[in-house]
N, C-alpha and C positions, 0 to 999 in steps of 0.2 A: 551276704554275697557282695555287694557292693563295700564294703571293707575293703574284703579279700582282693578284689580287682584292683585297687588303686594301691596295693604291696608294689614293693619290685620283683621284679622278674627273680624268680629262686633259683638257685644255680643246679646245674645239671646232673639228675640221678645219676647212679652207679648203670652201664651196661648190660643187659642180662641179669638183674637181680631178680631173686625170687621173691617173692611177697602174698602176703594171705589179704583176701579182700571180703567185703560183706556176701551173706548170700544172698543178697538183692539189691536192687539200686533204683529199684521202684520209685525209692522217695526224689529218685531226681526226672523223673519226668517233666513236663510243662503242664499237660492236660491229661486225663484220663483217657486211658486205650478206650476203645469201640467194645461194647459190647454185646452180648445176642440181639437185644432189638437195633442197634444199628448193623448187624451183618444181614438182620433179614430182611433189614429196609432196604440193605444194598441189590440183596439177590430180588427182592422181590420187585422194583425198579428197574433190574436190570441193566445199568452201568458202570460193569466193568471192563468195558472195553468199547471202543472207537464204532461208528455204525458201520454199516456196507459202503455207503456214497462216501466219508471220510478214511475209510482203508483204500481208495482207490489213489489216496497222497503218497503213500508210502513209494511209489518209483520217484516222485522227487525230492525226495528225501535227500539233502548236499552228501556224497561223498566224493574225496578226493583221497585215496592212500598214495603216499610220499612216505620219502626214508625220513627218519629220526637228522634231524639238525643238528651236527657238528659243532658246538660253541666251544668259547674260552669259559675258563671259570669263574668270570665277572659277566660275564652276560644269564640271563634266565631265560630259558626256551621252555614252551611247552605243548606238546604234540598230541592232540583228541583220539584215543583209540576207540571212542565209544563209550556212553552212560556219564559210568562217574571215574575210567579207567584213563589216564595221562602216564605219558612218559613227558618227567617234567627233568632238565638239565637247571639244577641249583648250588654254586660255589662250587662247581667240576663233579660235583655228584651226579648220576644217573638215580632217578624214584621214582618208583611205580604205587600208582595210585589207587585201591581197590581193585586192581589187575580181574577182568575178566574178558578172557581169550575164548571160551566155552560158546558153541553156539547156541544153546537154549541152556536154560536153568529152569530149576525146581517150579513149577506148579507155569511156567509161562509160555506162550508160543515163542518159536525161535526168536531170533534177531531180526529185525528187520533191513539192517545194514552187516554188512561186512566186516571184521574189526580192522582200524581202521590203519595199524602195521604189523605187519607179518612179524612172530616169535622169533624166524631164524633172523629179522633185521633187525631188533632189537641190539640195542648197547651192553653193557656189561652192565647188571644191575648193583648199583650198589647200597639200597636200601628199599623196602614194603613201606608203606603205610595202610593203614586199615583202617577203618570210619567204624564199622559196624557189623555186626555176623549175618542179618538178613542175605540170603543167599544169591544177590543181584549187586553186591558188596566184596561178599569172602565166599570167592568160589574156589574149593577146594581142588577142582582139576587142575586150573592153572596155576594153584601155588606150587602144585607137585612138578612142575617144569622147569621151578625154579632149584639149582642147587642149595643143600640144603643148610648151608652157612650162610645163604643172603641173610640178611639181618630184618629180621620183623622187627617195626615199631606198630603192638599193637593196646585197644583200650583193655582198664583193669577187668581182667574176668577171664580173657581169651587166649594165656600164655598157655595153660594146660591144650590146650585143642591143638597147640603151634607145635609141641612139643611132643606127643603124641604120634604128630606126622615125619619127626624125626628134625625138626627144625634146630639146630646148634645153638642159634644168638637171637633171642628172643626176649624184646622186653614190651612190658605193660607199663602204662600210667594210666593214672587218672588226670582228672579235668586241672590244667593251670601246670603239670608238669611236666619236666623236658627232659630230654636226652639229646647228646651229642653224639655226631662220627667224622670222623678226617677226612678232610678233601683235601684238593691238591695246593689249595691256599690258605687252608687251616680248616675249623673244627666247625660245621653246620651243626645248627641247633635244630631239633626238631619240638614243639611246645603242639602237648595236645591239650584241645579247647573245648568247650561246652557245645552242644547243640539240642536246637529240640524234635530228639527222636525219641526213639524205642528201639530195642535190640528182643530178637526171638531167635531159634531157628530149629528146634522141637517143639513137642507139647509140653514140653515140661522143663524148658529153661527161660521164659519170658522174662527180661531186664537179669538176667544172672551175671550180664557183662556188660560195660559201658557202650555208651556211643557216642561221637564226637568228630571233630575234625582239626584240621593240623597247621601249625602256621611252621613255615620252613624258613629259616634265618641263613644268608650267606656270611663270610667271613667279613665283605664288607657293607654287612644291612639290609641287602636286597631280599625282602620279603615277598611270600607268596603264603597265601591264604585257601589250602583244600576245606571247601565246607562238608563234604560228604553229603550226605542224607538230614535235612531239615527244615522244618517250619519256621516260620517267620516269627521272631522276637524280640525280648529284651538280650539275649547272649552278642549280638551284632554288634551292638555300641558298645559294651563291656571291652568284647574281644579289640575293637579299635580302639578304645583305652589302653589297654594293658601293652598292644602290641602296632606302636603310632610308626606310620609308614610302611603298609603294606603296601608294594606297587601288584600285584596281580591278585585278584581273585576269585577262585574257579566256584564257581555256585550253580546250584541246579533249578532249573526251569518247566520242569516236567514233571509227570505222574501227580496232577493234582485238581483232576475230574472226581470223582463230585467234591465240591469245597468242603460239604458238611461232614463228609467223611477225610478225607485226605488235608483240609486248611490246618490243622495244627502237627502236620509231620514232612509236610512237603511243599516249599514256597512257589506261587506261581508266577509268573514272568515281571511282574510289577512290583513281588515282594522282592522278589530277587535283585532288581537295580538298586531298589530302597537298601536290600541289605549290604549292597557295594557301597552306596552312601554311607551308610552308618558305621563299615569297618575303619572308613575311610581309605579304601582304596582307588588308585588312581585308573588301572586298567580292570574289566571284568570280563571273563571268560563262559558263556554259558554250557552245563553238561545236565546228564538225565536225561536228554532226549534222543529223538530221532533213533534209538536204538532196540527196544524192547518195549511192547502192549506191555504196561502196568495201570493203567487207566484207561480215562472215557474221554478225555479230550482228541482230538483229530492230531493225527501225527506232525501237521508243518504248524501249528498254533503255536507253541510255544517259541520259534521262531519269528515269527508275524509279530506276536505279542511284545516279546522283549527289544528287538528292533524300535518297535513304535514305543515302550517306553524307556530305552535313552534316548530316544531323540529329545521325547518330551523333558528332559530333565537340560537341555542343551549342551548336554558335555559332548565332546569332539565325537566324533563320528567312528573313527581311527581307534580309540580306546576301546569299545569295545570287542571284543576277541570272538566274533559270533564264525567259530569252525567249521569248516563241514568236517565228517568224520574221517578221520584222517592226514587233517588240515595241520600245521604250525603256523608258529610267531614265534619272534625272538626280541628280547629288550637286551640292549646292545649294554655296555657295560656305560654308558651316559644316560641310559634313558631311554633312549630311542626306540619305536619300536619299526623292528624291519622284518622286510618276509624272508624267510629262510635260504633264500638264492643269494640274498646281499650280506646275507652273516658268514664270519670267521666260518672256514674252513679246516681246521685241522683236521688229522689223522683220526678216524672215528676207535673208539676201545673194542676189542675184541667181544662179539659175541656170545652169548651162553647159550 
């Protein structure tokens, strides 16, 4: 594996290709999944979710809904709809991020925040990305709102499920490959990357498809780093090798009560600045919280937590991107980063 990272960057698959892949992908896991005695240590324990005295955080939970930021094509905006879902503006593109508009999902109580922009104020999408099929990831209702020539960039396994729902332009990679699409200054790359999860989403497809997250290239370099869903590891430093100068990246802070169960699928607020260290990027954005009971930790914690460790690490204050849901930031086409009242203004793109 370490070979393979320090390659150059391989140039950009075909569009919509079709391709056959293994029936399993087991063998890239980090650590072994949980099995019956750890499910019944969990139910018999008892935490899987927040107590009474810590659900009573959930009204201060940050939100603020605001419109989607107007930027130029050299600047990167990116706007918290909630979890792991961003409307992120990179090289003139509009990309949604694991898009989930749904107010509750499969086996969980609803939301506990609002999503964080309304559908009909949404921009013209012009590209998916997807981490994983866990259904707090890829949620099936809101992809259906989508019409159905946006463009899925999704991992190897999940083009048949994309396509099935009538999806036109759909592509898979695996781990270290890329695809491009035209923006208005030229050709964003999108490079999917390694992470340490797991992919389910019946009884009987476990690891049948990858999981991973996505480094998004502008025309002139401006990098942003989506981690999706993952544990704290060796994939961190690899991915800041392969891919030097990330300025933004969005990592999750949440669902990761009790350690013994959750610590190698889901980083907790200390692994997570570590893992903004190690990509080396300069600005970090926290998500996974504040939005959905998937754990045992108290709702504002991982807020608290991640707070208190950037500060400990001394980097600027400003850097980190800590949203409420619904919140923006904009990195100006210099660097800078400004709140969305002081960024370019253009003509916003027609709605879908």
């Amino acid at each position: 594996m370490t070979e393979q990272t320090e390659r150059p960057l391989a140039g950009p698959r075909p569009f919509g290709e079709r391709r056959t892949w293994p029936r399993s992908f087991a063998d890239r896991l980090t650590a072994p999944l949980p099995g019956v005695r750890a499910l019944a240590r969990l139910a018999r324990e008892g935490r899987l979710r927040p107590g009474t005295e810590a659900l009573g955080e959930i009204p201060e939970l940050p939100v603020e809904p605001g419109p989607v930021p107007a930027v130029e094509a050299a600047s990167v905006a990116a706007t918290w709809a909630g979890h792991a879902s961003w409307v992120l503006s990179v090289g003139g593109l509009t990309v949604l991020t694991d898009p989930v508009w749904s107010r509750r999902i499969l086996g969980t109580p609803p939301r506990m925040t609002p999503v964080g922009v309304r559908w009909k104020d949404l921009p013209r999408v012009d590209a998916v990305v997807i981490s994983h099929n866990h259904y707090d990831h890829l949620d099936a209702p809101t992809l259906k709102r989508l019409p159905r020539d946006t463009p899925l960039l999704l991992p190897a396994g999940l083009g048949g499920w994309a396509r099935r729902r009538r999806f036109t332009r759909v592509t898979e990679l695996d781990w270290w490959e890329a695809v491009e699409l035209p923006g208005p200054a030229g050709m964003v790359r999108f490079d999917f990357v390694p992470a340490h999860h797991w992919s389910k989403r019946t009884l009987f497809d476990t690891c049948r498809s990858l999981w991973g997250g996505w480094v998004v290239t502008a025309p002139g370099g401006r990098r942003v780093y989506f981690a999706g869903d993952t544990g704290y590891g060796h994939w961190f430093e690899r991915i800041g090798q392969r891919y030097p100068g990330i300025d933004l990246a969005l990592l999750p802070i949440g669902a990761y009560e009790p350690r013994w169960m959750l610590g190698t699928v889901h980083t907790d607020p200390e692994e997570a600045v570590r893992a903004c260290q190690d990509v080396g990027a300069r600005l970090m954005a926290p998500m996974h919280w504040a939005t959905f009971l998937l754990s045992a930790e108290p709702p504002l914690e991982p807020l608290l937590r991640v707070r208190a460790a950037w500060a400990a690490t001394g980097r600027p204050r400003q850097d980190l991107w800590d949203l409420p849901v619904g919140g923006s930031r904009v990195m100006d086409a210099a660097g800078v980063t400004v709140t969305p009242a002081q960024s370019p203004s253009p003509s916003p793109s027609p709605s879908t």
